[in-house]
N, C-alpha and C positions, 0 to 999 in steps of 0.2 A: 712338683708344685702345680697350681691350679691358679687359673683364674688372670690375674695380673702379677707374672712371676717375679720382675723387676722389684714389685712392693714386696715380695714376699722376701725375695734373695736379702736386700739391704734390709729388712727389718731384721731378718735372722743376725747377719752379720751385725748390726748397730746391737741388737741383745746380745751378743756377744764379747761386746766391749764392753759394754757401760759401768764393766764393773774398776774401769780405770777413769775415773770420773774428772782428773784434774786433766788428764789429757782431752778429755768430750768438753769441759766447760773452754778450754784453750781453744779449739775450733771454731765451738761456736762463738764465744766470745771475739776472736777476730773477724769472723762475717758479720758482725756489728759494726764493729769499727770501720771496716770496709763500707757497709751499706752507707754509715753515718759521713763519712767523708767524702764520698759520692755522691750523696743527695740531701746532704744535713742535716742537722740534729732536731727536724720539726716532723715527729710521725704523722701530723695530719698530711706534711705534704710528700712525703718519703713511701711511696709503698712499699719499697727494698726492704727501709727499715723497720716499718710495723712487722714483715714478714719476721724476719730475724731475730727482732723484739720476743713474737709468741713462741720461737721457735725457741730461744734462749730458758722463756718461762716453761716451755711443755718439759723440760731438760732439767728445769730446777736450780738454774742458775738464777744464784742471790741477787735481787733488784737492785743494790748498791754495786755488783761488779757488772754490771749491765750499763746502768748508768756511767761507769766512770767509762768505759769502753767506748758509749755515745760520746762521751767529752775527750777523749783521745783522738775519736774519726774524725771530728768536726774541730780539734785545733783545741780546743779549751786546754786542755792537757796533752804535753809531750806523751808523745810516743811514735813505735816504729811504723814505716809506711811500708805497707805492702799493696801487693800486686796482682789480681788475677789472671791466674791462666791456665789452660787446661788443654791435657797430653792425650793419643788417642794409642789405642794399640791393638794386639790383640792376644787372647790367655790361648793356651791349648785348645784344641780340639776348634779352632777359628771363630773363638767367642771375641765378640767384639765387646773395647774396653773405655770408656771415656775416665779419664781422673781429671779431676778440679782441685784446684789447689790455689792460696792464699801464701804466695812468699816475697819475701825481705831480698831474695836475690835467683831471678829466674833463670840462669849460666848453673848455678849449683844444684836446686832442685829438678831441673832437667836432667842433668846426669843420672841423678841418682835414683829416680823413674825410672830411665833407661835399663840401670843397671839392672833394677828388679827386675823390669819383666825380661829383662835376658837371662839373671840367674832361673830363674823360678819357670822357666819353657815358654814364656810370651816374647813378643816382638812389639815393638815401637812401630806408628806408621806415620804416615803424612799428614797434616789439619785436613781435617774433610773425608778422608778415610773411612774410617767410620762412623761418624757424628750424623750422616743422613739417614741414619736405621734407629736412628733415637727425636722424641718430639720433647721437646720442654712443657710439662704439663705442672697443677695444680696439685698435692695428694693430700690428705686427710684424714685420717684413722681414727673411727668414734668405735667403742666400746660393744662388743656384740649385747650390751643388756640391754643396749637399747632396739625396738622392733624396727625389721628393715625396712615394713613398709611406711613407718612413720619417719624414719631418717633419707629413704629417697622422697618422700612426700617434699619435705622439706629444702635438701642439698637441690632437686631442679628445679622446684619455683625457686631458689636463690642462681641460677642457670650453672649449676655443676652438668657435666656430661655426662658420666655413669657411675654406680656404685658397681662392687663384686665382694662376693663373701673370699675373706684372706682368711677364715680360720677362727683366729680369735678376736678380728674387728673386720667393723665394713669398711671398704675402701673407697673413698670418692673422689672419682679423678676431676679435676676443672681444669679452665686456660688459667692461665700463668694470673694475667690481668682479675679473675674469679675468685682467686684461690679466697682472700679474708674477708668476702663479702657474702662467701657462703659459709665459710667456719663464722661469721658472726650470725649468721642466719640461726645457726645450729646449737649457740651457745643461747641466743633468745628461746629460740623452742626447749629450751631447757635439755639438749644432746649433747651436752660439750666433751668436744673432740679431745684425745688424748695424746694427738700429734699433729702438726700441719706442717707441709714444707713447698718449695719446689723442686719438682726430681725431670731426669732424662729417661722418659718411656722410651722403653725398647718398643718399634713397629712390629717386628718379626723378634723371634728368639731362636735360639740352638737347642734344643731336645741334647743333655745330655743321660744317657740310661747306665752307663759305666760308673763304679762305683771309681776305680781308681783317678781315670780322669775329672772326674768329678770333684775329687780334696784335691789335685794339681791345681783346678782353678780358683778353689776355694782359698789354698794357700796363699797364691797371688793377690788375688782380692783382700786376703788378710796384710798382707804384709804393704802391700800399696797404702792399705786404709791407715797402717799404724805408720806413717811415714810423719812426723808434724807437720810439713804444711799440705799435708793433705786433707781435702773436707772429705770430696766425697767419691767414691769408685763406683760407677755403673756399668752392667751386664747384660748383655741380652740372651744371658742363658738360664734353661728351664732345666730345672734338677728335680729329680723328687723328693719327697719329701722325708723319705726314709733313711737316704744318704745325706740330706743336712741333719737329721736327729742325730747319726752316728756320727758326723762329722766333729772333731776334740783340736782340730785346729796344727 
């Protein structure tokens, strides 16, 4: 992979599930609830929430289980409360590993982290471990039809940081605080993005060139992601792109 490997990795891997859709609308549907019970159910004043909101729609989750999700976070409607918290570790070959997760009981979902990356040749490590090789950034996916000099035109006068060619879309990284005031930038100029989120940028990566080790860590990364209260797995390894095409999982 090329360019910003981090987007590259978790886009391949997110295409790779999506074909399990009830489990993709359960994730994100609980970082709704989450954002909405945190900072309640008013998107003007919620940035958490509007973030989570577009993220729900770029997904295609129905605006009535969205909605009832907002009224679960914020009390209107029973439901369960969960928890953030996120595990660090690290996969074969000394990739380092952040998982985020959204659970009902942090004692059980610990474990069972654990267990993974000890089945599957990772290790578990201490908070702070590895989380200083990653920045919490802004990310944004618009469509390559659109021209790059007209979509970085745009994303820096709205003060995005950089764009990079992923392939089949541009990638626009901004600060956290940036993120939907440049994807609204983007949707007036008539760009609109076909994803936006917040992700953990890896600062540095690991060059993996080994095919083998290469599915080792892809497995983990798989099997962590399919865990339910897990959102999200990030990596700071650089695989190419030849061993994610043949990669079957």
């Amino acid at each position: 992979m090329s360019g910003h490997s981090k987007w590259a990795t978790t886009k391949y891997r997110k295409g790779a599930q999506d074909s399990a859709r009830a489990k993709v609308f359960a994730k994100i549907i609980r970082q709704v609830e989450v954002a909405a019970r945190e900072g309640g159910s008013d998107m003007t004043a919620n940035a958490s929430l509007r973030t989570m909101y577009a993220k729900a729609r770029d997904a295609s989750v129905p605006i009535d289980t969205i909605e009832r999700a907002i009224k679960r976070g914020s009390g209107e409607l029973e439901g369960v409360r969960y928890e953030a918290v996120a595990y660090e570790g690290y996969a074969p070959d000394g990739v380092a590993v952040i998982v985020e997760c959204l659970t009902d009981n942090r004692n059980r979902t610990g474990a069972e982290v654990r267990s993974t990356f000890s089945k599957l040749g990772g290790s578990m490590a201490e908070p702070g471990a590895v989380s200083w090789q990653f920045e919490r950034k802004g990310l944004i996916s618009v469509p390559r039809t659109f021209e790059e000099e007209r979509v970085m035109e745009v994303s820096m006068e709205a003060g995005a940081e950089d764009l990079s060619d992923e392939g089949d879309h541009w990638a626009v990284t901004t600060d956290p605080h940036d993120l939907m005031a440049v994807r609204a930038a983007l949707e007036e100029a008539g760009l609109a993005p076909s994803s936006s989120e917040l992700s953990m940028v890896p600062t540095t990566s690991v060059a993996v060139e080994d095919s083998g080790t290469a599915r080792k860590i892809l497995r983990l990364i798989d099997a962590l992601e399919d865990h339910d209260d897990v959102q999200t797995v990030y990596a700071n390894v650089d695989i190419p792109e030849d061993v994610l095409a043949s990669y079957e999982g």
